[in-house]
PASEBA-1860 file (N, C-alpha, C; in nm, 3 decimals):
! residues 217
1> XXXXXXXX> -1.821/-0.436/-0.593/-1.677/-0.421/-0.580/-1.632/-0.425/-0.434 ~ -1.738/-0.325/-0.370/-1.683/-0.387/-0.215/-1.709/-0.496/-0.138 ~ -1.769/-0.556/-0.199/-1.796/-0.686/-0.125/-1.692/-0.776/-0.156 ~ -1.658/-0.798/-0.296/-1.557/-0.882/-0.356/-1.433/-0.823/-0.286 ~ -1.431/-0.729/-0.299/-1.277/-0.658/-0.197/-1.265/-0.741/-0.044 ~ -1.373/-0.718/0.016/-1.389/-0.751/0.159/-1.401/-0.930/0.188 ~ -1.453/-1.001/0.097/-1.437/-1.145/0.091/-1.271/-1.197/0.039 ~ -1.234/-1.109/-0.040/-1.093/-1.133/-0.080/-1.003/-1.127/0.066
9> XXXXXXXX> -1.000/-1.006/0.095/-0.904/-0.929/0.234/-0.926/-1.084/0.316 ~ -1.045/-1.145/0.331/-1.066/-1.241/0.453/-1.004/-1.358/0.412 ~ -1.088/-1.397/0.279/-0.986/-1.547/0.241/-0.864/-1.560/0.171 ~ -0.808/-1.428/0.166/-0.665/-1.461/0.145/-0.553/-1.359/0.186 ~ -0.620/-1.306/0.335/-0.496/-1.269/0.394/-0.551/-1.282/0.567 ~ -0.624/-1.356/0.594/-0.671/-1.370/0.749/-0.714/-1.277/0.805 ~ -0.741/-1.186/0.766/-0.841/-1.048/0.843/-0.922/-1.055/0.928 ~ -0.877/-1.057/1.045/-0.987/-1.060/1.179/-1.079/-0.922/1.098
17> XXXXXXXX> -1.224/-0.944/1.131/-1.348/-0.827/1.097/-1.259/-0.664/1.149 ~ -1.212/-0.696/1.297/-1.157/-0.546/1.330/-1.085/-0.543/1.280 ~ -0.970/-0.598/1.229/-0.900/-0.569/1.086/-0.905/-0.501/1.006 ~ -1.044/-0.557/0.916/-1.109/-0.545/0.791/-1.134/-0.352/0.807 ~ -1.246/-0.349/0.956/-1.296/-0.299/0.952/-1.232/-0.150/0.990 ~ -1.069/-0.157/0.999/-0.993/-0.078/1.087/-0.909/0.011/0.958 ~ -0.891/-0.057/0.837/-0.806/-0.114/0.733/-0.860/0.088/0.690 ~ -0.698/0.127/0.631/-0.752/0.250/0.592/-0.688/0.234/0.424
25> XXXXXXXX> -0.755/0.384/0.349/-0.648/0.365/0.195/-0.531/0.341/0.207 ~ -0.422/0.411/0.297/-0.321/0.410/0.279/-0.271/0.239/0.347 ~ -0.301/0.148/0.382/-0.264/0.035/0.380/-0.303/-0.085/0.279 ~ -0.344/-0.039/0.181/-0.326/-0.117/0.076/-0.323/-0.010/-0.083 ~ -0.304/0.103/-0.094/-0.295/0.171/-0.197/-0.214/0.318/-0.178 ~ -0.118/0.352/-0.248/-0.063/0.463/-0.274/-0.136/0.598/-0.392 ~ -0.208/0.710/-0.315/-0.277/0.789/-0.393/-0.146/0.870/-0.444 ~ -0.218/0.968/-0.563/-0.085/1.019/-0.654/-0.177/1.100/-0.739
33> XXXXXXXX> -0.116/1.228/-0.751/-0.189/1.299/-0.842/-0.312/1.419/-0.740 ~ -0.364/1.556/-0.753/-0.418/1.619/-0.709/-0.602/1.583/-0.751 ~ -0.629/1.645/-0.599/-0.826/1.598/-0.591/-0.881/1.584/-0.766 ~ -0.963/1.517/-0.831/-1.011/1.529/-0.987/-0.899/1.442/-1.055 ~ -0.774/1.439/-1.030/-0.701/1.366/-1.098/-0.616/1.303/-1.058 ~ -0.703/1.182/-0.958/-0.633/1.080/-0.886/-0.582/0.996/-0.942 ~ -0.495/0.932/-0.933/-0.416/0.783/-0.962/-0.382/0.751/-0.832 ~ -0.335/0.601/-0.857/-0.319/0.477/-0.745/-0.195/0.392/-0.800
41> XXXXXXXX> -0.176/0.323/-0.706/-0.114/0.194/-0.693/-0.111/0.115/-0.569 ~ -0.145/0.001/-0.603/-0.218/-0.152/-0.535/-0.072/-0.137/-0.463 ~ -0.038/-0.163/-0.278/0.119/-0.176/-0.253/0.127/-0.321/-0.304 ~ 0.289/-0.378/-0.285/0.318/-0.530/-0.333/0.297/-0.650/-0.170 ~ 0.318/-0.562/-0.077/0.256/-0.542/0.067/0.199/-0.499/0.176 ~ 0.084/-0.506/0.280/0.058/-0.428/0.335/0.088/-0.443/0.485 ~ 0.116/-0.348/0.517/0.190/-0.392/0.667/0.081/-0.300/0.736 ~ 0.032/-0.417/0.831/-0.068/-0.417/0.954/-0.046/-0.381/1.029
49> XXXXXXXX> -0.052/-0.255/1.084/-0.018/-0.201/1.228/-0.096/-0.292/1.366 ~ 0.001/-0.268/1.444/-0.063/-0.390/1.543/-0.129/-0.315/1.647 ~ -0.167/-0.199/1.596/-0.284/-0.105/1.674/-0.403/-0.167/1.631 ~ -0.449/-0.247/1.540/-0.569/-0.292/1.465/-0.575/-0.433/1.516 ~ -0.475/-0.530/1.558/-0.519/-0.600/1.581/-0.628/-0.636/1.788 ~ -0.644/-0.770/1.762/-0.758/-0.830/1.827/-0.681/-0.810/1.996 ~ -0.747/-0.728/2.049/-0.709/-0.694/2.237/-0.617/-0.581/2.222 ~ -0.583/-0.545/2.090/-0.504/-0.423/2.134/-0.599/-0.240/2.169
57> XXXXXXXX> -0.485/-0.175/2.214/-0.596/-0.050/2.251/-0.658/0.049/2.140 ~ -0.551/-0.008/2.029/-0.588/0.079/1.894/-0.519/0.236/1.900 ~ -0.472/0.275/1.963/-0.442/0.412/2.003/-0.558/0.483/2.003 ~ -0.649/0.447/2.091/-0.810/0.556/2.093/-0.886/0.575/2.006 ~ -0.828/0.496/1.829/-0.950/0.497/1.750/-1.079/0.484/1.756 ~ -1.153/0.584/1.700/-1.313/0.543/1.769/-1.396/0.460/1.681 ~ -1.309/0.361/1.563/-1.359/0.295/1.503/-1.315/0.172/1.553 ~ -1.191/0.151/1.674/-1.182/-0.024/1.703/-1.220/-0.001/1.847
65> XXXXXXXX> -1.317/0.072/1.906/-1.362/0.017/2.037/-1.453/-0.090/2.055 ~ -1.325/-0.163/2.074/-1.407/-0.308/2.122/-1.380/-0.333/2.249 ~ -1.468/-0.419/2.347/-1.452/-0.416/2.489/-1.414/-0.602/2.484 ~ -1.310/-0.638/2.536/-1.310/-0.741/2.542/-1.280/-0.775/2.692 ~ -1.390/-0.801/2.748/-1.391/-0.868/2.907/-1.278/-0.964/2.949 ~ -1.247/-0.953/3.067/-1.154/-1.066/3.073/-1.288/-1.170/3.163 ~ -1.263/-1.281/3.167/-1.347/-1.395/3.201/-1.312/-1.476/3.315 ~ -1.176/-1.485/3.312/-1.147/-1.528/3.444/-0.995/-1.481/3.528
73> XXXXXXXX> -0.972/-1.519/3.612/-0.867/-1.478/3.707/-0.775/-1.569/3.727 ~ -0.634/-1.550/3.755/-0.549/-1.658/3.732/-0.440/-1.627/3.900 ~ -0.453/-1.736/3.974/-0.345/-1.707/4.121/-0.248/-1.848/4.135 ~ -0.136/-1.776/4.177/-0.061/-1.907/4.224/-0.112/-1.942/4.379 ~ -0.095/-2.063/4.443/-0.150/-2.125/4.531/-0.119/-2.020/4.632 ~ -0.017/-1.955/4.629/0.050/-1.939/4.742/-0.023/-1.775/4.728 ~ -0.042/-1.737/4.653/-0.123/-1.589/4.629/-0.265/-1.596/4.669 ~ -0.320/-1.729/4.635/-0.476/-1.807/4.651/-0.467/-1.765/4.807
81> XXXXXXXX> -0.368/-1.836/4.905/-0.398/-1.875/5.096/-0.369/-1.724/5.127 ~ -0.258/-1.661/5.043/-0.226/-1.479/5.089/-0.373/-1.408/5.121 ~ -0.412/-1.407/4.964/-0.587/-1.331/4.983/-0.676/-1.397/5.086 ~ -0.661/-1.473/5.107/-0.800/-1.567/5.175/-0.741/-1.545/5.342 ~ -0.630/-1.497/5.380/-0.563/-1.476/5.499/-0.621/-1.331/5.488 ~ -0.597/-1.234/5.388/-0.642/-1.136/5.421/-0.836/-1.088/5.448 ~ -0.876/-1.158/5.321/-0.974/-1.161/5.349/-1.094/-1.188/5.504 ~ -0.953/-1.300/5.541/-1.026/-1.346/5.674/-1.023/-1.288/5.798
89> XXXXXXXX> -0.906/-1.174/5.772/-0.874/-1.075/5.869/-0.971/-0.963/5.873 ~ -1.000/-0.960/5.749/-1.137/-0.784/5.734/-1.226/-0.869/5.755 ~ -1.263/-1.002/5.781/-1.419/-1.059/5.835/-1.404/-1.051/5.935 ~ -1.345/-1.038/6.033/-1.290/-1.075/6.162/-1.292/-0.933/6.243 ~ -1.210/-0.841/6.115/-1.247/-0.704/6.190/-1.384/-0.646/6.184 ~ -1.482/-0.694/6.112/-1.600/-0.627/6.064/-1.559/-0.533/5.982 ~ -1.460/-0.510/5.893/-1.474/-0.394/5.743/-1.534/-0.471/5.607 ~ -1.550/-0.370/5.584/-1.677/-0.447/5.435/-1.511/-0.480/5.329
97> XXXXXXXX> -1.598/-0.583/5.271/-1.461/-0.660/5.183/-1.488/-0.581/5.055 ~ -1.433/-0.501/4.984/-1.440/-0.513/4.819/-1.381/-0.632/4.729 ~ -1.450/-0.689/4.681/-1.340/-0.796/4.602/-1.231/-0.791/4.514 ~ -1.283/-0.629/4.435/-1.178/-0.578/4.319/-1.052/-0.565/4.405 ~ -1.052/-0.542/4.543/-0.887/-0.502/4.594/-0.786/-0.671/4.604 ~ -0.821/-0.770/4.567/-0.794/-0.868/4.552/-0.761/-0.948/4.446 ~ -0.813/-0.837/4.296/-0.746/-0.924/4.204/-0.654/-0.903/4.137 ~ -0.569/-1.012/4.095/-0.372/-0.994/4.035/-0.428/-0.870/3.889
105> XXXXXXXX> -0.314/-0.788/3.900/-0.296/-0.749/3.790/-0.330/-0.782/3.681 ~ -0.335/-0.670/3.560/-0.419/-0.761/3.457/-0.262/-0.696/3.354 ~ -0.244/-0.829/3.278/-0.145/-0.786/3.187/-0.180/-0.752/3.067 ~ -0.198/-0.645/3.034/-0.272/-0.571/2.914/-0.233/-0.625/2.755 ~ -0.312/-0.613/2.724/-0.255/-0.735/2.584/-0.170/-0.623/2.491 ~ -0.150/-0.702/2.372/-0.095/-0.579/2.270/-0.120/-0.677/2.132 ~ -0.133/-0.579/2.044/-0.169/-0.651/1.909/-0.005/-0.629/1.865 ~ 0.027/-0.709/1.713/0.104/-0.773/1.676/0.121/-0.742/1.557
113> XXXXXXXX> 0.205/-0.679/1.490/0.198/-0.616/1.377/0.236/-0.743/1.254 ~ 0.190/-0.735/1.117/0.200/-0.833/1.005/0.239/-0.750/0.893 ~ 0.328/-0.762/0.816/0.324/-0.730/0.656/0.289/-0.864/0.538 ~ 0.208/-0.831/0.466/0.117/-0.933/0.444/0.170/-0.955/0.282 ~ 0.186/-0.965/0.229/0.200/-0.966/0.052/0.067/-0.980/0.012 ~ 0.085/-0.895/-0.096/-0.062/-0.845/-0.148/-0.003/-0.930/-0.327 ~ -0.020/-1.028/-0.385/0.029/-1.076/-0.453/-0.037/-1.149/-0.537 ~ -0.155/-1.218/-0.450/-0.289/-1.300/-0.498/-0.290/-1.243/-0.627
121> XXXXXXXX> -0.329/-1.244/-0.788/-0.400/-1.164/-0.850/-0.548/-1.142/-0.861 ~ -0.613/-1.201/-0.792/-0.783/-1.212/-0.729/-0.778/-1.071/-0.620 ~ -0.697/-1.105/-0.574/-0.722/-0.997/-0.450/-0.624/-0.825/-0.528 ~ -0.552/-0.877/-0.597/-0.505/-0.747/-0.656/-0.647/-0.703/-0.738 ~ -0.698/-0.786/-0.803/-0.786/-0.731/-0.864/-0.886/-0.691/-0.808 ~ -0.936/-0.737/-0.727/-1.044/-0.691/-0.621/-1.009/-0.543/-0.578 ~ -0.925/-0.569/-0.555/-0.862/-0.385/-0.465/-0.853/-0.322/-0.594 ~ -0.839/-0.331/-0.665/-0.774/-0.267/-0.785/-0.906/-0.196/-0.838
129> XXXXXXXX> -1.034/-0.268/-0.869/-1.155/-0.197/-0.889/-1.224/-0.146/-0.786 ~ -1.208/-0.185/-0.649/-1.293/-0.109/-0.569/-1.215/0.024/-0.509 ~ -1.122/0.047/-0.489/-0.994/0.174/-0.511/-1.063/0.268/-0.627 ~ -1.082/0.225/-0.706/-1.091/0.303/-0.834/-1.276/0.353/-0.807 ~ -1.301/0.283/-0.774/-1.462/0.325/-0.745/-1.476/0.452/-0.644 ~ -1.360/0.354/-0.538/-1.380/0.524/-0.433/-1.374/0.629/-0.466 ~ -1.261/0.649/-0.583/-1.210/0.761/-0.619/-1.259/0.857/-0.680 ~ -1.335/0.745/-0.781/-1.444/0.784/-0.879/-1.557/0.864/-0.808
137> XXXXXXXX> -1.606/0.778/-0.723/-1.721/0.876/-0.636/-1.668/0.957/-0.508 ~ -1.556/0.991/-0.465/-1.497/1.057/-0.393/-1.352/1.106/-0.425 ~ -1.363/1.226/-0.530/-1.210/1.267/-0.584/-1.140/1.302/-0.495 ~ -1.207/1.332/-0.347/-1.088/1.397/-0.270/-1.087/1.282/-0.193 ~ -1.037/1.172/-0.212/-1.012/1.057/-0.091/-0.903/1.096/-0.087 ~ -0.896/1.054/0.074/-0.752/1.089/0.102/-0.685/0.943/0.217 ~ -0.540/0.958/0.196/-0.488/0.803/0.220/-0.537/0.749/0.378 ~ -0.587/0.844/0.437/-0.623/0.797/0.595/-0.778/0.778/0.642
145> XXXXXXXX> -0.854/0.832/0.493/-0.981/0.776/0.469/-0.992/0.602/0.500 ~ -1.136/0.582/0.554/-1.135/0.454/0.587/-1.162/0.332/0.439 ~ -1.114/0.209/0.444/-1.076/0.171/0.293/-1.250/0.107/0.294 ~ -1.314/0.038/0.395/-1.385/0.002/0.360/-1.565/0.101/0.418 ~ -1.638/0.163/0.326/-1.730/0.239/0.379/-1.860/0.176/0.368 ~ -1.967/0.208/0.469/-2.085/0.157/0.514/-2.171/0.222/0.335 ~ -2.306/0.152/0.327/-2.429/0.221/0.212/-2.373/0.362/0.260 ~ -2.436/0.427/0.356/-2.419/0.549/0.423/-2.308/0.658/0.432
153> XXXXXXXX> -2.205/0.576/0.398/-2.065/0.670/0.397/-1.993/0.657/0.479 ~ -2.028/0.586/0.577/-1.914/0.527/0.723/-1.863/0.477/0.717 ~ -1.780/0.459/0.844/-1.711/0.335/0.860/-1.750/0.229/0.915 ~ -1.726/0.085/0.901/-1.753/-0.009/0.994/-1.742/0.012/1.128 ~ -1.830/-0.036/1.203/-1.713/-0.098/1.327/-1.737/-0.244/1.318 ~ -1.678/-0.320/1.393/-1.638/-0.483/1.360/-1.746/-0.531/1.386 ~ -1.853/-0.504/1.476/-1.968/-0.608/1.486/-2.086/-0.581/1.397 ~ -2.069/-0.456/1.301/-2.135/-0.440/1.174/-2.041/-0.463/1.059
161> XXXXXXXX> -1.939/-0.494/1.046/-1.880/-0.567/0.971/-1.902/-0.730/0.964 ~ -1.905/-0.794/1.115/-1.922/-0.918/1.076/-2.014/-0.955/1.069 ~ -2.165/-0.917/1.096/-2.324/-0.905/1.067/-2.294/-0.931/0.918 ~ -2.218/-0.823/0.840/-2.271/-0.788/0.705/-2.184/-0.932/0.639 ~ -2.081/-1.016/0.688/-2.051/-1.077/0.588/-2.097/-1.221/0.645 ~ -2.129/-1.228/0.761/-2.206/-1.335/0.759/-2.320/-1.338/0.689 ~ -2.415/-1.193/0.675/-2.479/-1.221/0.574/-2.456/-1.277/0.451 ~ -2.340/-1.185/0.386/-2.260/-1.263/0.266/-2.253/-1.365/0.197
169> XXXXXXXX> -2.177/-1.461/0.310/-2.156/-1.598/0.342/-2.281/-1.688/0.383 ~ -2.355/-1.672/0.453/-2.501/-1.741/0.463/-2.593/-1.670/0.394 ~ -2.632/-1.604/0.389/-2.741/-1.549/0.280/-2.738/-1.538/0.181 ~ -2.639/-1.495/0.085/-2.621/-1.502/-0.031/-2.559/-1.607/-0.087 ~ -2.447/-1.665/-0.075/-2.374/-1.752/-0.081/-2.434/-1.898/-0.062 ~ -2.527/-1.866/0.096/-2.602/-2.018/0.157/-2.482/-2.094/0.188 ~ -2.404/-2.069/0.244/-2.274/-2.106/0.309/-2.327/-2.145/0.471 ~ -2.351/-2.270/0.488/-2.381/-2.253/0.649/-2.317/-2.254/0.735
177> XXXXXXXX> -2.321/-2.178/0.835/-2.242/-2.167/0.968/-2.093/-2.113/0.939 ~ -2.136/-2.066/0.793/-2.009/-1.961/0.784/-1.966/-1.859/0.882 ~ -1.860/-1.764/0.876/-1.875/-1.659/0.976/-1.746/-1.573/0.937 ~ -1.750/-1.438/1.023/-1.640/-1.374/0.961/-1.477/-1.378/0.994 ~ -1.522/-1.507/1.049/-1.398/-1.602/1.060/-1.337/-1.721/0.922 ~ -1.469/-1.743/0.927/-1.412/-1.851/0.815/-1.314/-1.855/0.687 ~ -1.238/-1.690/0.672/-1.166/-1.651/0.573/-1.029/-1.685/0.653 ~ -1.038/-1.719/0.752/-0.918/-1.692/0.890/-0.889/-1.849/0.906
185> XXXXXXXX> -1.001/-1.905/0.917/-0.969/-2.104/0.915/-0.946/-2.162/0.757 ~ -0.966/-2.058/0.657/-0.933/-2.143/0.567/-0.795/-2.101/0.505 ~ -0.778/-1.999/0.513/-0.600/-1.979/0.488/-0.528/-2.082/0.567 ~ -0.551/-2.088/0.714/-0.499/-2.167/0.814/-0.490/-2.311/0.736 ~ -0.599/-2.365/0.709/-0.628/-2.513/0.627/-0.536/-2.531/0.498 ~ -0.579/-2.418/0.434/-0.433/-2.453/0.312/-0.293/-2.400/0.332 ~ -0.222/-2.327/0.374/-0.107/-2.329/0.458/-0.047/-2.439/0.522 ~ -0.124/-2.499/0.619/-0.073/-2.628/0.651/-0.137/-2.770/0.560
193> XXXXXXXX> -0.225/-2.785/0.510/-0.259/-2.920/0.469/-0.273/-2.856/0.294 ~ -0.264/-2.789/0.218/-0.267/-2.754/0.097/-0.154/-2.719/0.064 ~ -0.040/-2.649/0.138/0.074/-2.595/0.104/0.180/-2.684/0.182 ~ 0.110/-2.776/0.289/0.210/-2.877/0.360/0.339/-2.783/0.464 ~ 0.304/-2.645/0.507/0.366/-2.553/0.547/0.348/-2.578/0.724 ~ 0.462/-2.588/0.797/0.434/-2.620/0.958/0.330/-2.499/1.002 ~ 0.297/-2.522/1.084/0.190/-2.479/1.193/0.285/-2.325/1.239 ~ 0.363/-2.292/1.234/0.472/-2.153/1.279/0.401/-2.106/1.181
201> XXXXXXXX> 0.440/-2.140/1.052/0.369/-2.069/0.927/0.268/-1.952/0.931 ~ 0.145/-2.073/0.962/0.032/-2.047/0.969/-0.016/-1.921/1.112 ~ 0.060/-1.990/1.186/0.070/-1.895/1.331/0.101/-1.738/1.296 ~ 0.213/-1.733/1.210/0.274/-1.595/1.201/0.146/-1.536/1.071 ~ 0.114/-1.598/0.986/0.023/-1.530/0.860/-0.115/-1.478/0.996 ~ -0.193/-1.600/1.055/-0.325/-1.466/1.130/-0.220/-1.439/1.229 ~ -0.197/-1.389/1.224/-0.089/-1.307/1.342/-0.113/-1.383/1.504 ~ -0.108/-1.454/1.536/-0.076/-1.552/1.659/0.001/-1.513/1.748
209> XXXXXXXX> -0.009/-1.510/1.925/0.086/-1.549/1.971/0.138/-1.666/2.026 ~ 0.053/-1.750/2.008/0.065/-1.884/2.071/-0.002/-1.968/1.912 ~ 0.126/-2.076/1.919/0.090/-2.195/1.797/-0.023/-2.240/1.879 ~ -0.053/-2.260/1.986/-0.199/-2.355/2.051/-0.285/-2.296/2.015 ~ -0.317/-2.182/1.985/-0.412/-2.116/1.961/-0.428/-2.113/1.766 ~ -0.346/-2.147/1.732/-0.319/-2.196/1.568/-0.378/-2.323/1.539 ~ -0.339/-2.437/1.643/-0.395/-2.579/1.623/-0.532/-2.555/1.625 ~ -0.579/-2.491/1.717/-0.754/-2.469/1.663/-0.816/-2.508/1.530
217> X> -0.755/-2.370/1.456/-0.771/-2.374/1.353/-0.786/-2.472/1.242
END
């Protein structure tokens, strides 16, 4: 049940892994009723806080620490001859150069919030039995419990989330060069060439800020 849950979430609503792996009860199910005599309901949408998504800080969750390096540095010309004037002045004086006092600001990213329609009936159904499983083996779930849990009782974090469904997808499946992306390029693929829907479309469903970064896809 959780696997079918977690292959659903990917191929038919674009779930980056930290997503998946961020995703609590209360964003796709409404609990009801006291511990022993739980009831549910599947929402008709789930709206993605954009604390979960990809470069954001998460608000200190200690389930989305992800470190994402920045790789390179970006100067206008005229900022390029500024540093290299200064630089050439502390060679000149003999002070030791640090390089970090030289680089531009970093503009801190922010994730992007989505409300998603939960509408599929594959994916209703998917949630619909693995919800009911939690409950079953955990009467006191509660809505800020994490939705998807490790053999062990944990939570993911994203790079044991996407281990486990690349297994999924290549090991079980024999899907090659699948990945825990590939639920993310193929919404993208039918959206625009299955549903004939522009490229904005597709941009706004994996939550995008740039269509260039959509054409990838």
């Amino acid at each position: 049940e959780k696997n079918t849950a977690i292959m659903q979430v990917s191929f038919k609503l674009a779930l980056r892994a930290q997503e998946i792996a961020l995703l609590q009860i209360k964003e796709v199910a409404q609990l009801k009723g006291p511990p022993g005599a739980r009831e549910f309901t599947i929402f008709d949408v789930m709206s993605l806080p954009a604390s979960y998504t990809k470069g954001a800080n998460a608000n200190g969750r200690r389930r989305s620490a992800s470190v994402y390096d920045r790789k390179t540095l970006r100067f206008s010309v005229e900022e390029f001859h500024r540093v290299l004037d200064q630089v050439a002045d502390l060679a000149h004086a003999g002070a030791e150069i640090d390089p970090t006092r030289f680089y531009p600001d970093v503009n801190k990213r922010s994730g992007k919030s989505r409300d998603l329609p939960l509408v599929d009936p594959t994916l209703r159904e998917a949630l619909q039995n693995y919800v009911a499983l939690r409950i079953e083996q955990d009467p006191y779930l509660k809505p800020t419990d994490p939705l998807f849990i490790t053999q062990k009782g944990g939570s993911y974090s994203p790079n044991t989330l996407q281990e486990h469904m690349a297994l999924m997808l290549r090991g079980w499946a024999g899907i090659e060069k699948a990945s825990s992306h590939s639920g993310r390029r193929t919404v993208a693929t039918d959206i625009i060439h299955g549903q004939g829907q522009s490229i904005k479309v597709a941009q706004k469903a994996l939550g995008h800020k740039s269509a260039a970064t959509t054409a990838i896809y």
